[in-house]
Structure formats: C-alpha cells, structure tokens
C-alpha positions as CSV (number, residue, x, y, z in Angstrom):
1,X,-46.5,-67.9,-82.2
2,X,-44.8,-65.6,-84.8
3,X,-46.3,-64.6,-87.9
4,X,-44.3,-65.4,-91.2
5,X,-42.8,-62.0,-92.2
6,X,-43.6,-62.2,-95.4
7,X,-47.3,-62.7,-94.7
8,X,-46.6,-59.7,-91.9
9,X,-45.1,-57.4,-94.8
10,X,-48.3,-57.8,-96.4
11,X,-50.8,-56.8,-94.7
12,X,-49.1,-54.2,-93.2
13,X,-48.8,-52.4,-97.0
14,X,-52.5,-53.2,-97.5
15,X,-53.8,-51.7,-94.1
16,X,-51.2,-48.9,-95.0
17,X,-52.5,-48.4,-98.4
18,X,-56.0,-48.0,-96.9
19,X,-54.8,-45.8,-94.3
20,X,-53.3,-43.4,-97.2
21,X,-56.4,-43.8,-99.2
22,X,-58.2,-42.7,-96.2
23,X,-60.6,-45.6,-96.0
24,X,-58.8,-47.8,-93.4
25,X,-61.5,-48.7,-90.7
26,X,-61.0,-50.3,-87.3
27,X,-62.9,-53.7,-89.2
28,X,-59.9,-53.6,-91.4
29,X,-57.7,-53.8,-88.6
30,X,-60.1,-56.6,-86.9
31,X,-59.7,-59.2,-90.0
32,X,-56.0,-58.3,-90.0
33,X,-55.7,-60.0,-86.7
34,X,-58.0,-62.4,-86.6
35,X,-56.2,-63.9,-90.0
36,X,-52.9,-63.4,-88.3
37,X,-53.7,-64.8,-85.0
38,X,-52.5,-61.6,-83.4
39,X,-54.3,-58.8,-81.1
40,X,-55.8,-55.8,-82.8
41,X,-53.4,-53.7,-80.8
42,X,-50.4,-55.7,-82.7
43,X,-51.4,-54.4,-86.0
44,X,-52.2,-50.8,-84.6
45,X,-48.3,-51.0,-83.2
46,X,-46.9,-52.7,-86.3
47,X,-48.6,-49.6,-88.6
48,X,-47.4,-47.2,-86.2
49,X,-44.3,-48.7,-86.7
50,X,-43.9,-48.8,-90.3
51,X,-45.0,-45.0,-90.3
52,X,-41.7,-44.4,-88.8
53,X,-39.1,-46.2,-90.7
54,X,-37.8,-44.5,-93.3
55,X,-39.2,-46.0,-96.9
56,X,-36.2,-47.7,-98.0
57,X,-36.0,-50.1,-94.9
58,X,-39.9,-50.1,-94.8
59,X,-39.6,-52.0,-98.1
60,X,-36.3,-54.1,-97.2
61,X,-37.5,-55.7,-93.9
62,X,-34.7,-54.2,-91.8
63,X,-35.2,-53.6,-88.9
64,X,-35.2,-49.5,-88.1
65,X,-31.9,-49.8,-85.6
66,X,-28.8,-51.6,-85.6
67,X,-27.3,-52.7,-82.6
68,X,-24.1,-51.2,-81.6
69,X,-20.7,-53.1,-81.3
70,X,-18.4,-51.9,-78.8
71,X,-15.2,-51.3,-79.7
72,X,-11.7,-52.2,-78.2
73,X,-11.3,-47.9,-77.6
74,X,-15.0,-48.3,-75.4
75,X,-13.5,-51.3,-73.7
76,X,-10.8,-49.7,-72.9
77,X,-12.6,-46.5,-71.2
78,X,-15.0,-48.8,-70.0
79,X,-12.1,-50.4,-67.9
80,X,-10.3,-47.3,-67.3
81,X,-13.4,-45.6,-65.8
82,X,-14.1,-48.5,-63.4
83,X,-17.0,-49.3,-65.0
84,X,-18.8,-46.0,-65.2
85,X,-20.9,-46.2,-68.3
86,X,-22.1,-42.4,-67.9
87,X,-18.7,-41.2,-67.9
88,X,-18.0,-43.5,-71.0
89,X,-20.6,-41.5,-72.6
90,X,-19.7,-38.2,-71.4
91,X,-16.0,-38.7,-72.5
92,X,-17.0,-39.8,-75.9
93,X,-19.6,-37.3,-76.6
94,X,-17.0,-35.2,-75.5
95,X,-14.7,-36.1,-78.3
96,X,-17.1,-36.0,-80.5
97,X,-17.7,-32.4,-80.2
98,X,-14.3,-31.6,-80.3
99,X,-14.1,-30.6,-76.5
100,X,-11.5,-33.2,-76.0
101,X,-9.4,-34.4,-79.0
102,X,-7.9,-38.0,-77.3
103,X,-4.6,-36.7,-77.3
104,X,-2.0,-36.3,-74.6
105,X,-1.2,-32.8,-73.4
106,X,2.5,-33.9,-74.4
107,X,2.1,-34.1,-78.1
C-alpha cells in the first residue's frame, strides 16, 4: 500500500526536526510507522534519505535523480559499437575530457 506523500512529507520533517533537536528516539520512529502502516526500517531509510537530498528538492518532493534520455548521438554509438555499452561510455567520457573532440581527422 503506498503512503500519501503529503502525509509521508510530514512526518519525515517532524522525525527530522526531532533528529536536529537531538531528541528523536527509536519510539518516535515506532508511532511513525505504526500510523503509516509502514516498517520501522522504512522511516529509518526514508530519514536517511532525506539527509541526502539537497534542501531545495527535500522541500519540493523531487525525487534526488533524474532519469537520463538517450540521445539520437548515444543511439547512434550504441549501434555503431555493436551494442557495447562500456565502450559507449568510454567514448563519451572520452569526449568529455577532451581526449577525443568527435571530429574527423580530415577537418
């Protein structure tokens, strides 16, 4: 069952404001999850979580990672290096440093 994010968002800046104020307790945590219908070791993960996403998202609800779109350039390597997704990577991080530039040797 998933919890209503808004009731999530919540309690996760309670139990946070506790844990900043210093007097967060394991019952804490215990109510938490019993109120949410979740496991105890939800709530630890969520407030782990949150501890790690920058403020601004923390506050927004984003999530912490976008998902990358591949674009018709990785397609294109993807195809021309039969498929070899390590060597996609390789040649990209490799333009990226400037190592290779994408241009032919002819211009």
């Amino acid at each position: 069952m998933a919890v209503d994010r808004e009731r999530r968002a919540a309690t996760v800046t309670r139990l946070i404001a506790l844990r900043t104020a210093g007097t967060l307790t394991t019952e804490h945590v215990r109510l938490a999850a019993r109120g949410l219908k979740v496991t105890e070791r939800t709530i630890w993960r969520w407030l782990d979580e949150q501890s790690r996403t920058p403020p601004q998202q923390a506050r927004t609800g984003q999530p912490g990672c976008r998902a990358y779109a591949l674009t018709p350039i990785d397609r294109e390597a993807f195809v021309y290096l039969r498929g070899n997704v390590a060597a996609v990577h390789r040649a990209r991080a490799a333009v990226a440093d400037g190592t290779i530039t994408g241009e032919s040797p002819g211009t």
